[in-house]
N, C-alpha and C positions, 0 to 999 in steps of 0.2 A: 484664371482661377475660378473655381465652379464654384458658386453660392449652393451649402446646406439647404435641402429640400426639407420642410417642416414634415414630420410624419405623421403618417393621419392614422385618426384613431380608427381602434378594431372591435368589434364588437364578437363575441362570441354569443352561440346562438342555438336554438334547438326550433323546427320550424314549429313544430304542433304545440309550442309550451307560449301561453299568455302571460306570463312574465315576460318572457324575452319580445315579446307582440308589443308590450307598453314602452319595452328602449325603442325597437326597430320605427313605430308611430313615432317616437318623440324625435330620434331622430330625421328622421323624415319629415314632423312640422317643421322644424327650424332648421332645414337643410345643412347639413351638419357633412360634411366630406367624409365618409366613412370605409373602412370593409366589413365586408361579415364573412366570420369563419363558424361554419356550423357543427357543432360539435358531437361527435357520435355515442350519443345515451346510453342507444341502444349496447351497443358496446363497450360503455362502462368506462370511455372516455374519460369520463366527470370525474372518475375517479383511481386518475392515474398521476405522478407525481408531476409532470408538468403542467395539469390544468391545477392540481390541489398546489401549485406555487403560485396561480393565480387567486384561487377561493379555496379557503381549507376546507368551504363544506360542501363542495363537490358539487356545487348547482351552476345553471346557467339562469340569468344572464349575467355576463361579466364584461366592462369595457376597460380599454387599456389607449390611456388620451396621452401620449406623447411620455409615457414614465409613469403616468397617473394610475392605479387602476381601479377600480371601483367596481365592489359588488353588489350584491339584491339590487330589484327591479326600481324597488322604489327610492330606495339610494341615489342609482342611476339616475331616476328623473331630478331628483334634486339636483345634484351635479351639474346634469345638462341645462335646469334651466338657469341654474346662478349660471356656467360658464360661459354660454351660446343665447340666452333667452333673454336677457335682463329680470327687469319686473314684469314681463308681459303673460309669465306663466306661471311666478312664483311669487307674490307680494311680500312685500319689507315689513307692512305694515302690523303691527302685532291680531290684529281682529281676521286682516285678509290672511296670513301665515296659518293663524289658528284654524283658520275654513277648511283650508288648501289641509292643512296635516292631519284633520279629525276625517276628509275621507281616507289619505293613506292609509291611516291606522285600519278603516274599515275593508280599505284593499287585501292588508294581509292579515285581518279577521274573518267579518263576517263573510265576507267574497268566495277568501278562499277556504273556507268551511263550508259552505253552501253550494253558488254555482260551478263555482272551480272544482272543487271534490265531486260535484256529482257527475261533472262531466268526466273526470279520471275514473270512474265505476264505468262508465260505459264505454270510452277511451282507449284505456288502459288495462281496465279490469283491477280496479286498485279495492282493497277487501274494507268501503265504509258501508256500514248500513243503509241501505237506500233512503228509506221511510223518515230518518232524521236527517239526512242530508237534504231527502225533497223538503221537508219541513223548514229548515233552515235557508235553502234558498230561495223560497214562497218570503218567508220574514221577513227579510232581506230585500227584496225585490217591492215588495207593501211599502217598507217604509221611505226608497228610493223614490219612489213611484210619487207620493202622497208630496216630498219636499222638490221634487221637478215639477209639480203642479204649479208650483207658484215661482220658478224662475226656470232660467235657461239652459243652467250650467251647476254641476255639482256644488260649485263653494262661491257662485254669485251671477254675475250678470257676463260674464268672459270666462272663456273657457281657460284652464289649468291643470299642473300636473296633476291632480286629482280626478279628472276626468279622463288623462291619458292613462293614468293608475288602474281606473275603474273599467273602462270601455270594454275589452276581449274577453272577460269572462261574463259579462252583461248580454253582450251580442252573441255569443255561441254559448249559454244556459239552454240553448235546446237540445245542442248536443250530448247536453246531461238527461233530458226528458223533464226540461224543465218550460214549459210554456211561458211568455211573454205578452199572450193574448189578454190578457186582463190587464196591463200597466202602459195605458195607451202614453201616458207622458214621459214615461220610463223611452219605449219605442221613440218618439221625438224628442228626445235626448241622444236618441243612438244613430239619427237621422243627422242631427245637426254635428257630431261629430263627423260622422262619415261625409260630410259637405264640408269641409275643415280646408283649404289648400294645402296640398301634399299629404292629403292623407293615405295610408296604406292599408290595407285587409288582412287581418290574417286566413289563411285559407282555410276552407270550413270542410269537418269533418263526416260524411255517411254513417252516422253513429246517433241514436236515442231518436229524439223526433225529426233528425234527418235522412234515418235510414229508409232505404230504398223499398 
């Protein structure tokens, strides 16, 4: 008699999209037995009845853990760290949670109004005002910069989802034409992630200040 093979989770996925860059990293810190199915945007995929029976709102990234499924990016990282991570990436603690949650928030705010939008303008061609997006991700980027001065890690002294949250659109803001040259501890921030065990990259695009 053949013993039930547990099935592993799947991740669905877009390569160019830094949401799905913060599951594909988190999976990857905590080695995590996965597949990735990459889902065709461009072709409107997202928004066809069998993904919208996974996410009614038609975005990637989406994981699907044994029955489980789970959408938004940052969802996800909660997930993975209570499922796979213990407390090593998500504290219990009421002070350490509060840390960990207040840069989420700032993941799917000021992030992605600033370096995330600016870089879908040069990307994508996505129609935001440049002028206020660069504005917004200079803000954004000052105030990063000023609280990595004085620790290691977005929400303390160890790295968390909050950092895996944060990371891909920090690191490719140039691909918005957003410079980094002035947030030297912001940069050693983005150093020390990238020195992580199993960390991954997302692949970077010829676009704003890395074009040719």
């Amino acid at each position: 008699m053949q013993t039930a093979q547990p099935s592993i989770l799947t991740f669905y996925s877009f390569p160019l999209s830094g949401h799905a860059h913060r599951v594909a990293l988190m999976l990857s810190l905590l080695d995590v037995p996965h597949r990735t199915v990459d889902v065709d945007l461009r072709g409107g995929e997202h928004k066809r009845p069998a993904f919208l029976a996974l996410n009614p709102f038609g975005q990637v990234p989406v994981i699907d853990d044994g029955g489980v499924v789970v959408a938004d990016s940052t969802a996800i990282l909660v997930y993975l760290a209570r499922r796979y991570g213990g407390q090593a990436w998500l504290p219990e603690d009421a002070a350490g949670a509060a840390a960990v949650q207040r840069w989420l928030s700032v993941a799917s705010g000021p992030l992605a109004a600033g370096p995330a939008a600016a870089r879908l303008v040069t990307l994508f061609g996505a129609p935001y005002d440049v002028d206020s997006t660069l504005a917004r991700a200079h803000a954004l980027l000052a105030v990063m910069d000023r609280e990595l001065a004085g620790r290691d890690f977005l929400a303390g002294a160890a790295p968390s989802i909050a950092d895996v949250a944060c990371y891909a659109y920090v690191a490719h803001a140039p691909e918005g034409n957003v410079s980094l040259d002035s947030y030297a501890a912001l940069r050693a921030w983005l150093r020390r992630i990238e020195g992580l065990p199993r960390f991954v990259p997302m692949a970077c695009s010829p676009v704003g200040l890395l074009a040719a």
